[in-house]
C-alpha positions as CSV (number, residue, x, y, z in Angstrom):
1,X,0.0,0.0,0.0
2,X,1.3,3.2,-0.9
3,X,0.8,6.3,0.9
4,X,0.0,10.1,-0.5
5,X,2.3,12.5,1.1
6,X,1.0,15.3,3.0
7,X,1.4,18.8,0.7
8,X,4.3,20.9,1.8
9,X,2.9,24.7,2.0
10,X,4.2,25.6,-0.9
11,X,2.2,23.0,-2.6
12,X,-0.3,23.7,-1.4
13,X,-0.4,27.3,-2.4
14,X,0.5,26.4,-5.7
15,X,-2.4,23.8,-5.6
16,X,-4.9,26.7,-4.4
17,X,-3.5,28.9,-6.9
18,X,-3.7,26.9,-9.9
19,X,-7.6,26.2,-8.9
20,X,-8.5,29.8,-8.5
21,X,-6.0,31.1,-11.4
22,X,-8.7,31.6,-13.8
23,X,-11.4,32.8,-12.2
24,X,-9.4,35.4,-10.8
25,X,-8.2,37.0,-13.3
26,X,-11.6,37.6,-14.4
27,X,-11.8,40.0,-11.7
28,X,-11.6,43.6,-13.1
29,X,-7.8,44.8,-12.6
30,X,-5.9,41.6,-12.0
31,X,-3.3,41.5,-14.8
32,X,-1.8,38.1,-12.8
33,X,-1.5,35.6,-10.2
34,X,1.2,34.1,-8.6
35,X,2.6,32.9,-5.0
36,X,4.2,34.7,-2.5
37,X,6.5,34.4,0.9
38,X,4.9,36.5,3.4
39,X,7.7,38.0,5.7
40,X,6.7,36.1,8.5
41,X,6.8,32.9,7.2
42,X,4.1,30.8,4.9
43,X,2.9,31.4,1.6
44,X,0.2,33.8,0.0
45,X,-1.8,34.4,-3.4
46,X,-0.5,37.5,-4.7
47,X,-2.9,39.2,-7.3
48,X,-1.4,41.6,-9.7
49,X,-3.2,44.6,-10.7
50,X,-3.3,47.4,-13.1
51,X,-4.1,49.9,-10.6
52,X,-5.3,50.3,-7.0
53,X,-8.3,52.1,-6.5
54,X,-10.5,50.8,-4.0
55,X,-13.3,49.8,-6.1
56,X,-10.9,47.0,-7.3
57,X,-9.6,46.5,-3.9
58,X,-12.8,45.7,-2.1
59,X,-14.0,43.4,-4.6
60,X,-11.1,41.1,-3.8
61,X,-11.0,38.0,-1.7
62,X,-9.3,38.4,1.5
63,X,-8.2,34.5,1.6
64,X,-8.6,31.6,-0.3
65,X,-8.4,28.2,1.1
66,X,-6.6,29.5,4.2
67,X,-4.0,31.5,2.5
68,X,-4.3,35.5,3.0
69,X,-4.6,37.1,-0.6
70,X,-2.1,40.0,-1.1
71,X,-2.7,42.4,-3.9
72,X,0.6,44.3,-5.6
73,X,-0.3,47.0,-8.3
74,X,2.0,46.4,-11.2
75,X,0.1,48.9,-13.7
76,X,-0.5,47.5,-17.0
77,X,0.7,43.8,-18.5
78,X,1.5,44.0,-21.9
79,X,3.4,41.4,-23.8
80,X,6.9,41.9,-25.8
């Protein structure tokens, strides 16, 4: 019998992030979405937006599936 192995963190952020990835960038002003190291210690969803006005702010989650979201405004994506 062969047993799963537990998630590290980091897994399981990616796990979370790769599940939500899609709908979030649906949300109005997220240009991306990606993992991040919180300075003390665990993992986050970072959400990268075009700007930072606080109609786009309150419409974003606060957590998702235990992990806080953090929002970093990043202006405008646009590919090269």
């Amino acid at each position: 019998m062969v047993m799963a192995m537990a998630a590290t963190p980091y897994e399981h952020a990616v796990a979370v992030k790769n599940r939500q990835a899609a709908q979030l960038m649906r949300l109005p002003g997220v240009v991306g979405v990606g993992v991040g190291r919180l300075t003390r210690g665990g993992f986050c969803i970072r959400l990268y937006l075009s700007s930072g006005g606080s109609k786009i702010l309150e419409r974003l989650p606060k957590e998702l599936d235990g992990l806080p979201v953090v929002p970093e405004v990043v202006g405008d994506v646009v590919a090269r």
